[in-house]
N, C-alpha and C positions, 0 to 999 in steps of 0.2 A: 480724556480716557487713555490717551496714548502715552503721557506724562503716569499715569498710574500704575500703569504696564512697565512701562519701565523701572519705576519704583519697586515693584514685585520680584521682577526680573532679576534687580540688579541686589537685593535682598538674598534671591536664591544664589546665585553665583557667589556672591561673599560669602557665604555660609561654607559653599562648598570647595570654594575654595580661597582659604583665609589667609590673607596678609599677601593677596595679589590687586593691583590695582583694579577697582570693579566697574571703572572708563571704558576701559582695554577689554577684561572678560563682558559687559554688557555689549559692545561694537563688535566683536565677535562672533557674538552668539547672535545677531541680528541678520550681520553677513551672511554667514552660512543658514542662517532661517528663510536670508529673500536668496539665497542661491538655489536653494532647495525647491520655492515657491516657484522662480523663474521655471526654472526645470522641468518641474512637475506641469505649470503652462505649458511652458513650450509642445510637450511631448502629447498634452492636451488637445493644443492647436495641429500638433502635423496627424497624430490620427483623423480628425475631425476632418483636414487636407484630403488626406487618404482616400477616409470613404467616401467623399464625396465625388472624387474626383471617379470612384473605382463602383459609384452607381452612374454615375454622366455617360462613364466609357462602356458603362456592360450593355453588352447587343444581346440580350436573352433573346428576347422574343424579337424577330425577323419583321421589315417591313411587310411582308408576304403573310404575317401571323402564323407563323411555324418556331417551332423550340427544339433545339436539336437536343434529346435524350443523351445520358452518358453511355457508354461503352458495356458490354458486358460485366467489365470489374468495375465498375462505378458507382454509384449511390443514388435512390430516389430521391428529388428535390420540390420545394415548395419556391414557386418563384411568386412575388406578390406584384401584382398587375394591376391599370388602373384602364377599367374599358368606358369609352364615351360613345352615347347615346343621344341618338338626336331626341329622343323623346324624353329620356331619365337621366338625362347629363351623363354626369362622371359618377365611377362607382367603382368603391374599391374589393377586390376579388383576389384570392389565392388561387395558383393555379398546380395541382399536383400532375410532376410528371416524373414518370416512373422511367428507371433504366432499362436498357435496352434490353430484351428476352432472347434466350435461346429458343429454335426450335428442338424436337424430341433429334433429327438426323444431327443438330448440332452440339445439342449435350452429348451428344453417345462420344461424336468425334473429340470434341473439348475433353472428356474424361482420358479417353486412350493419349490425347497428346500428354494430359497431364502425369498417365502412367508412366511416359516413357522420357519425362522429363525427370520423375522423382526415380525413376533408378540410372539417371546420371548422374543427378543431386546427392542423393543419399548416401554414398560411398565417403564421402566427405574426403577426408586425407588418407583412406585405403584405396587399395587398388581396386575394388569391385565389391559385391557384394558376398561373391563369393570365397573371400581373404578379406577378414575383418578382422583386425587388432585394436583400434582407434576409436572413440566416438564417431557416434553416426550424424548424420545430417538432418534432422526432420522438420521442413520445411511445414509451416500449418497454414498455407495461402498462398495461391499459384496465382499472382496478379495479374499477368496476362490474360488469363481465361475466365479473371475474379474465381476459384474455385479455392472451396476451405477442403483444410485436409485435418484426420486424426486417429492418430497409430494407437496398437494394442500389441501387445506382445505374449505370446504362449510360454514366452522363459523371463520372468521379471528379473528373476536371478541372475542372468547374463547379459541382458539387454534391456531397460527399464524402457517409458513410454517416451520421454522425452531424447531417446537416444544414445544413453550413456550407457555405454560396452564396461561390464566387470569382468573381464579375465584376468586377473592377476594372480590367483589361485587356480586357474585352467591349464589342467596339464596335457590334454590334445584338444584338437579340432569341434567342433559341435556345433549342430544347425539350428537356426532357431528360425521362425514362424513371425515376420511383418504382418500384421492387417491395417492396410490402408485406406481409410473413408473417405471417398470425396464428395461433395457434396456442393451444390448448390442451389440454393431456395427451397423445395421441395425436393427435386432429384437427388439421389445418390448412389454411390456406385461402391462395391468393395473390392477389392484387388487384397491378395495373398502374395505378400514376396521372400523365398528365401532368403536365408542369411547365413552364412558359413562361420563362426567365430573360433580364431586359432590365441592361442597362447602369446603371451606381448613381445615381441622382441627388445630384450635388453642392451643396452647398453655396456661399454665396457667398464664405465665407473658403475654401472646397476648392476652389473654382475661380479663387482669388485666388491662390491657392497652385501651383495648377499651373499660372497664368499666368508666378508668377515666377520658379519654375524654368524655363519655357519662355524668360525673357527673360533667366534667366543663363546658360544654354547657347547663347542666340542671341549674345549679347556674348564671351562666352568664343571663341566661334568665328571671329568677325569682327575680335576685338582680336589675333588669334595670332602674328601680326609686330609689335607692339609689345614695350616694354618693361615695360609697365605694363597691368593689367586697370583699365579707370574702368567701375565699377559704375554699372548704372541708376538716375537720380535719381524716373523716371514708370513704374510699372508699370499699364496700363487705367484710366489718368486719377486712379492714387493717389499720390503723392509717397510717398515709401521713403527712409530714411536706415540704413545697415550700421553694426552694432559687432559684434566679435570677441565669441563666446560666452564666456559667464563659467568658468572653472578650476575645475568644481568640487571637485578632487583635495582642493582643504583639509577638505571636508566627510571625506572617507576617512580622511586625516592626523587626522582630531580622534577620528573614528571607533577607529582605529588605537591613538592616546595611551588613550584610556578603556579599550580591550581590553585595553595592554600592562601596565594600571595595574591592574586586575583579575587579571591573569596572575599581574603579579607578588606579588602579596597574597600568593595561595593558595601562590608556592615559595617567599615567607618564611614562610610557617606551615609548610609541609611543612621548611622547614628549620630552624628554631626545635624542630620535632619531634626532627628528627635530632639535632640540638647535645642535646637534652636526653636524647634514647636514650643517645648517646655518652658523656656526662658518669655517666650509670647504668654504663656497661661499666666505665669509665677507674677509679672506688670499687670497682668490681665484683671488679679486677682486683687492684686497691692491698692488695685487705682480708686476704687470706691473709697476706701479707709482715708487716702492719702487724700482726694476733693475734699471728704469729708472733714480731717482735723487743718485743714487749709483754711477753707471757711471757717472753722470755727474759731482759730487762731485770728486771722486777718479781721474777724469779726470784733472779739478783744482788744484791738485796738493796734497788732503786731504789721509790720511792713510785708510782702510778700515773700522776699528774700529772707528776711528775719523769720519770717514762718516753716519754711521749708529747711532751713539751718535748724532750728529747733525741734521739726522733726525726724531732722537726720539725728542729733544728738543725744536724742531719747529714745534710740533703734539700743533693742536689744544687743550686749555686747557679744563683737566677734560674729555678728552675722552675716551669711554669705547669699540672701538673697538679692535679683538681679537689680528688682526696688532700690533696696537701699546703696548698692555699688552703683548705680546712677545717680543718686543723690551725693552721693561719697565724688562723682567725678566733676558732681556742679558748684558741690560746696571748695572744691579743689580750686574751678575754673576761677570762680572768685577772690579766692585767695594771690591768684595768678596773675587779675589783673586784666579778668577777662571780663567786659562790661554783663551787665545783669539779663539785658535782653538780648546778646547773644545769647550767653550761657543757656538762658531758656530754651530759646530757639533750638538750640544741640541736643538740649533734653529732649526734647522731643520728635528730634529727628533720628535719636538713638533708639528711642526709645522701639520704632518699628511701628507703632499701634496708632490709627487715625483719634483715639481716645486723646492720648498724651499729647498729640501735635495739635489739635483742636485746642486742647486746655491750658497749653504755654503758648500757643498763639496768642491766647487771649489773653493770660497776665502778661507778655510781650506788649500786646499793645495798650495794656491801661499804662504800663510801665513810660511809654512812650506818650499817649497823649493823657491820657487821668482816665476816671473815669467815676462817675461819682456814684455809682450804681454796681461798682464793683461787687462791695457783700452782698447783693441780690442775685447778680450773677454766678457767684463759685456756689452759695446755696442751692440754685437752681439747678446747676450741673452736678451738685452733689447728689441730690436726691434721683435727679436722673441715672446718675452713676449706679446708684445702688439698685433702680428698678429694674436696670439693664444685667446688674450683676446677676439680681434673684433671675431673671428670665436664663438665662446664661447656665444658671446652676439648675436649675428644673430641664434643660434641654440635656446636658450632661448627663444627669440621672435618666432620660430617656434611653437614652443611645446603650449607657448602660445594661439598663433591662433589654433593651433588643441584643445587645453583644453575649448576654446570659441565655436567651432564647437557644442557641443552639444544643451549646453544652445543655440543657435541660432535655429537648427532644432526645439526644444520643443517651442522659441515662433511664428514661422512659423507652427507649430498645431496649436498652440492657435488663432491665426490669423488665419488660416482657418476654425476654429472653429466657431469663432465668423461669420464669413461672410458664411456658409456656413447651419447653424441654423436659420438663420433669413427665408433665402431663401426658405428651404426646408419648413418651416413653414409657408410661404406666400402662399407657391405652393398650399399645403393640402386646404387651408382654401378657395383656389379659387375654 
């Protein structure tokens, strides 16, 4: 089995990569397949380590039979238990234990701490609430106390929900309206907190900036009946010199080349795949006919080697199927001086298909010891050949009609499409 694998293997790597030794790529690909498998164990094994080791160590449940609950911010859990019984042995039970609850005196407190924590938070990188330029801060989970939080805002237009302050078009001051929810499990609580929001404070390149657009829209305006815009040389006492921005479309272009050169890789392999699928059909196809005038020739009275010359010789001229360029390289072999029962042998380890290796094994070894039962033989495997061909070709025609199933369903939509548009269209307008 593992001899076959390999055979396979080492099939695919030739294919795909041709005129490299296929020793080297099948050891390769083997390596890196038990490197992978090691790995994939390994990381198997120390999980497995892990939890093992991290149900041994857990002390949930107390000699005493007590479970210490989580924390306020914490989570209910299911711990799974096994209780023994002098009378009913051992019995496995879940046991749900719920986090730890506030009282009514401790949510009130837990809310106001959480009040006076979100208006230290919330200021973010302003100075307070009341001088807002910047994004705000809005914290939606006060771990400490586990409390969920969730704002609303009376001005979306200057302060959205999520915090983000728009004033860049705000030419004073203006107050906007927090609502803050706090909430946990059932209770909650609302709090209303001012906000002050003032105009951004610029920069000296952000207000060099909006000087200069202010001095290319003043120029554009004033040059309108010229023929020519002349750009400002002095913007607020800085001299300005103008170049046309740089193209950076080459950056896409190079971008583009590297993608189409990766693309294309992958549809020469996927076509390298094809050509060598097709090359398997095209012997696949050849092999019935070829058993077939075998036998019938070797039947005649002709030597095996003599049979196979004679039908290489009576191939259609100039043709370039894969059949006959194997025959083409055995009737060469020979010529060459390469004995008969190797040549076979090649043939059919060229050939890829367990059919061909099967059928020159075997005139390999009449070759080698006789066999007096040969024309019985290639007969036999003739007819097989061909029953195997038709089954071959009726599965074919299968797969066929399933591969047209689709394309049929999509124009049976469209067909009802068409008829069923019209209809619905008539109906409305009546």
């Amino acid at each position: 089995m593992k001899e076959k694998n390999d055979i396979i293997v080492g099939e695919r790597l030739k294919s795909l990569y041709p005129g490299k030794d296929v020793r080297q790529l099948t050891a390769s690909y083997y390596r890196k397949k038990k490197k992978l498998q090691i790995l994939v164990i390994s990381a198997g094994l120390t999980l497995g380590i892990v939890f093992f080791l991290s149900g041994r160590l857990s002390k949930e449940i107390s000699p005493d039979g007590e479970i210490l609950r989580d924390a306020y911010d914490g989570r209910d859990k299911e711990i799974p238990a096994v209780v023994n019984s002098e009378t009913f042995g051992k019995q496995e039970v879940t046991i749900a234990v719920d986090k730890q609850s506030y009282s009514k005196e401790e949510i009130e407190e837990a809310f106001e701490v959480t009040k006076h924590w979100l208006e230290q938070v919330m200021p973010g990188n302003n100075e307070s609430l009341a001088m807002v330029r910047e994004d705000l801060n809005f914290p939606d989970y006060y771990e400490e106390y586990g409390i969920s939080i969730s704002y609303t805002s009376d001005q979306y237009g200057l302060i959205d929900g999520s915090g983000t302050v728009k004033n860049k078009e705000l030419q004073k001051e203006e107050s906007v309206y927090i609502t803050a929810e706090l909430s946990y499990g059932k209770e909650s609580k609302i709090y209303i907190l001012p906000v002050v929001v003032y105009p951004p404070l610029l920069t000296e390149k952000e207000v060099f900036q909006k000087a200069l657009e202010e001095a290319l829209t003043e120029e554009n305006q004033r040059q309108k009946e010229n023929k020519t815009l002349k750009l400002p040389s002095v913007v607020k006492g800085e001299p300005v010199h103008f170049t046309k921005k740089q193209d950076m479309r080459y950056l896409y272009a190079v971008f583009m080349g590297v993608l189409c050169a990766i693309v294309l890789g992958k549809a020469m392999d996927q076509d390298l795949d094809k050509l060598y699928e097709k090359r398997k059909q095209a012997l696949l196809f050849a092999y019935p006919d070829f058993a077939g005038k075998l036998a019938l020739l070797t039947g005649a009275g002709m030597s095996v080697t003599g049979a196979i010359k004679k039908i290489y010789k009576d191939r259609r001229e100039k043709t370039e199927e894969p059949f006959y360029e194997e025959l083409g390289i055995f009737v060469r072999s020979l010529e060459n001086g390469v004995l008969e029962e190797r040549a076979l042998e090649d043939l059919g380890r060229r050939s890829g298909l367990p059919q061909y290796r099967k059928f020159c094994s075997l005139l390999s070894t009449h070759m080698k010891k006789g066999s007096l039962s040969l024309k019985k033989l290639l007969e036999n495997e003739a007819e097989e050949a061909f029953t195997k061909h038709q089954n071959h070709i009726r599965k074919l025609g299968e797969e066929a009609g399933t591969k047209l199933l689709f394309p049929m369903i999509l124009m049976l939509l469209v067909v009802m499409v068409i008829i069923m548009v019209p209809a619905f269209m008539t109906y409305q307008i009546s």
